[in-house]
N, C-alpha and C positions, 0 to 999 in steps of 0.2 A: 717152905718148911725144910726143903732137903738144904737147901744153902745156908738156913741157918744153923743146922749141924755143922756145917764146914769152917763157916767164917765166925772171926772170936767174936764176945758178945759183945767185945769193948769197941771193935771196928764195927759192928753193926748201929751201936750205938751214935757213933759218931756220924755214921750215916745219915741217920735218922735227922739225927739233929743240924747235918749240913742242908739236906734235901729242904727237912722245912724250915731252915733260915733263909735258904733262897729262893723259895718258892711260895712260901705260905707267911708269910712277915713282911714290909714293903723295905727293902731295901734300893739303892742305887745301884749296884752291883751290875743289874745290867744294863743301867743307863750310861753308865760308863765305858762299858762294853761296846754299847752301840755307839756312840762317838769316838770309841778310838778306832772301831774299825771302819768309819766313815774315815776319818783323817790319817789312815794308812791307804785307804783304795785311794784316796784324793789327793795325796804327797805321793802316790806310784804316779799316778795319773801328771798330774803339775812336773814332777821331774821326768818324766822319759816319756810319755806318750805325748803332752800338750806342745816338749820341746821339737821331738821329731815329727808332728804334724805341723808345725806351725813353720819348720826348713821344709815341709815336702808340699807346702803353698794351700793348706785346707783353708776350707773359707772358717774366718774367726769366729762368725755367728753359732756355728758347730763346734767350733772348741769348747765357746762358752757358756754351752746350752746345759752340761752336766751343773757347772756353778750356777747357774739358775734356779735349775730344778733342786738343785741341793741347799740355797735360802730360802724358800718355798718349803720344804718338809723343815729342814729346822728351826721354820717358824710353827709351825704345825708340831712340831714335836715338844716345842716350849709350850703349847696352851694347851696341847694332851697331858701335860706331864703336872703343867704349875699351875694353871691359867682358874681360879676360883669366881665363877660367875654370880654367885649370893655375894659376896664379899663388896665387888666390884659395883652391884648395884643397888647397894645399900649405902654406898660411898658419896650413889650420884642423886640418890633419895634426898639422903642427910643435906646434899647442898640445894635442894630444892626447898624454898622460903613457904611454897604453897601446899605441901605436902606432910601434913601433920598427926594425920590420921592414924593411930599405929595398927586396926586391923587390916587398914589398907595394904600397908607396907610391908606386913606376913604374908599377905594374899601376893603381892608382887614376888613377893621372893619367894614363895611355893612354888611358883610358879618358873622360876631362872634356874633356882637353886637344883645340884644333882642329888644332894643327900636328902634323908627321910628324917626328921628330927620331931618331938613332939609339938612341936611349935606351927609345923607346916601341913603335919599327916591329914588332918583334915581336912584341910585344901587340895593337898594331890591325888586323897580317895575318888575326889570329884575329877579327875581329869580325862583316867583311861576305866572303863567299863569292863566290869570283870566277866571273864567269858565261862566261869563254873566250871572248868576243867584243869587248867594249870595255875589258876588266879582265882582264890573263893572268898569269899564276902567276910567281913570279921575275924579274917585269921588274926593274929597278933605275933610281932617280933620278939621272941624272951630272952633278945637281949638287948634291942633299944626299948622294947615294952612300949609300942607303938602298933597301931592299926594297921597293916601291909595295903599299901594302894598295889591296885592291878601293876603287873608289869614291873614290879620292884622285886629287890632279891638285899637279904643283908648277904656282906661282903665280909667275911673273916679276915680279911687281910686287914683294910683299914678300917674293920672292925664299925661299918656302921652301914645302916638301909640305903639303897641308891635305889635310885626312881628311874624306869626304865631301863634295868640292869643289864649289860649287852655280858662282859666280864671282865677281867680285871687282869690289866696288860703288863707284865713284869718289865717290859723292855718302854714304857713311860712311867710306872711305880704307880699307878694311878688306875682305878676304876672307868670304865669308860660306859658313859648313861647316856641319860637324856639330853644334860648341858654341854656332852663333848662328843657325841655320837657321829656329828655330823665334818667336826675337825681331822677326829679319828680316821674317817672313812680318807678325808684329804691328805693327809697324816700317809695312810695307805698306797695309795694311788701315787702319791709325788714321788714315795720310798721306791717302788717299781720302774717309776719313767726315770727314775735318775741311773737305778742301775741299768736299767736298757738303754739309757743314754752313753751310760761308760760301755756297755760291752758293745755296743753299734760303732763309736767311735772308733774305741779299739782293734774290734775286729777289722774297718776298714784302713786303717795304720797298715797291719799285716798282711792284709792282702794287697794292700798296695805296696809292699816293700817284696812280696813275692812276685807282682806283674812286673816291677820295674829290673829286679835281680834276673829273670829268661829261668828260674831255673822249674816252674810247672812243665816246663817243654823239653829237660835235660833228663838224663839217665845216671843208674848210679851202679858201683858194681857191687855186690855181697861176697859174701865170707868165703864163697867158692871162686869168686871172680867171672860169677855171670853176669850179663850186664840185662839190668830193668829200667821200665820207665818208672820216671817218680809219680808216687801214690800221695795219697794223702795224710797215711803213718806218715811216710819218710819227711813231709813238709811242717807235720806235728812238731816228729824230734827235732828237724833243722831248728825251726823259730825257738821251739825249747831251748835249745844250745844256745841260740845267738841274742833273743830276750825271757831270760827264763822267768824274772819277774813280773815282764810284762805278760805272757802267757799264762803263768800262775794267776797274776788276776782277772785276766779274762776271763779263764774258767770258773774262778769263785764270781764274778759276776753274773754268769750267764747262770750258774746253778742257783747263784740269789734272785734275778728275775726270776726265772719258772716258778720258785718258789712263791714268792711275794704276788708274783703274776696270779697263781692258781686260789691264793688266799685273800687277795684283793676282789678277786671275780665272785669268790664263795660273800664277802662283805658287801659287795655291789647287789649281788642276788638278793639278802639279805635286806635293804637298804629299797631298794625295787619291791619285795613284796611286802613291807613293814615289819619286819620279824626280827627278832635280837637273837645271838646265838644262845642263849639261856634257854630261851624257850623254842630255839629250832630241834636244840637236844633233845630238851624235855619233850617234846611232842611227837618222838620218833618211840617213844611210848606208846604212843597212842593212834601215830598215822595223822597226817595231816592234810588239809581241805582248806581252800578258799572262805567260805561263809558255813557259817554255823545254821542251822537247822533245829528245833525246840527237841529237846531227847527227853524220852520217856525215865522217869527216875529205876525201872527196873532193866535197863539197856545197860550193858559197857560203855563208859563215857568215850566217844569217840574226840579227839583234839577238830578244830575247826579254826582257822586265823579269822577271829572278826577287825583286826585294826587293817588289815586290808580295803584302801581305799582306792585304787589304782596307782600306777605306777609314778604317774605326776603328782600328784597328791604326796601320795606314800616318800617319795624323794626328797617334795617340800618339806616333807615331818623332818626328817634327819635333821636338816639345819633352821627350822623351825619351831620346834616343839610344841603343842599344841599347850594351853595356860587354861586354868580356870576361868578366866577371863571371858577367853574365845569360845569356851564353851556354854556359857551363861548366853554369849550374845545367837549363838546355832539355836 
């Protein structure tokens, strides 16, 4: 309120309306983002660090271990972003001569698909089991005007119910559920070892161009003309000076691992106990617990994870998702 006194109302406006164009609308904005700054860390890398390891005799398996891991996520990052699993398996239905059934063929694709549409709601009501505290029986979406299966959330961005709703990732433009939860997590993980691949690299470039230069073992003189041993400020600045672009992306590496690292670990956890960040939130409402216990209707609803099935189980889910199907046959 005090800032809005200060700043005009035309710039607030615009604010407004920047924030939720890139935030709350699905844009590419930052898919674009994220591939150009892949192909600046990867064009530093290809010109000066892959040339000067490759004259200082590193083994090539190690050069080429970053480009590896780097076709790996951005394949993962195409089927995060594009990759429509209904589509795809209606495609392979339609070519199947023996398969004519059309309640069958909803049931199949309830069952693949990530969105909630009215066509499938009743089929994916049956899947996950609603636990009466974050997921209650007969709610309804008022704006797809749909039954809400357990575990689903509509998504304002693209504007429609996903099934198994984890949330909805700017930097793939895309929703991330049931059908991609499990790419996602890949998606994650490769993103991490690729940067730890370049700042590993990297950093041993520099330290090998420090062992072989004697100068860890030499002295320097300061502004008074004392003389010190070299510290490890003084071998910052040196490399600073001598590859300043290589050092700059060091650093933006190594501050992109920890990052990616620490939110990768948060998604693995995640992923390990069965739980989507929708409802890791949401249940910090409430405290959260392994198995649910029958609660007295005049009790505080305490939150309880019943899709908790242990940890192998639980893992299998991510890249397996559990189908109408399979649960008919339990």
């Amino acid at each position: 309120q005090v800032l809005s006194l200060v700043i005009p109302t035309q710039l607030q406006r615009v604010t407004h309306q920047t924030v939720h164009r890139l935030f709350h609308t699905r844009s590419c904005l930052f898919m674009v983002l994220h591939v150009a700054l892949q192909a600046a860390v990867f064009g530093e890398y290809t010109w000066e660090v892959f040339v000067y390891c490759w004259e200082l005799q590193f083994h090539l398996l190690l050069l080429l271990l970053p480009y590896l891991l780097l076709a790996g996520n951005l394949g993962c990052f195409l089927l995060c972003s594009r990759a429509n699993p209904g589509k795809i398996m209606l495609v392979l239905f339609e070519n199947r001569k023996n398969c004519y059934k059309s309640h069958f063929l909803v049931l199949f694709l309830a069952s693949f698909s990530g969105t909630v549409t009215k066509s499938n709601a009743a089929s994916l009501v049956k899947v996950y089991a609603y636990d009466g505290v974050l997921f209650q029986r007969g709610l309804m979406c008022p704006t797809c005007t749909v039954e809400k299966p357990a575990r689903s959330k509509h998504c304002s961005v693209c504007r429609t119910c996903v099934h198994r709703f984890d949330h909805h990732c700017v930097w793939v433009n895309n929703c991330i559920g049931a059908s991609n939860a499990g790419v996602f997590l890949l998606y994650l993980l490769s993103l991490t070892a690729t940067a730890g691949a370049l700042a590993a690299v990297t950093a041993a470039f520099l330290i090998h161009v420090l062992l072989l230069s004697g100068i860890m073992h030499g002295t320097y003189l300061d502004a008074q003309g004392q003389e010190h041993p070299v510290e490890i400020p003084f071998l910052v600045q040196h490399l600073f000076l001598t590859f300043p672009r290589i050092v700059f992306m060091l650093g933006f590496v190594i501050l992109l691992t920890l990052v990616l690292g620490g939110y990768s670990s948060f998604s693995l956890y995640l992923a390990l106990t069965n739980q989507t960040t929708n409802e890791w939130y949401k249940s910090r409402r409430f405290g959260g617990s392994p198995h649910l216990p029958s609660q007295p209707q005049d009790r505080p609803l305490i939150y309880k994870n019943i899709y908790s099935k242990g940890i192998w189980k639980n893992l299998k889910e991510i890249f397996n998702p559990p189908t109408v199907l399979e649960r008919k046959k339990k």
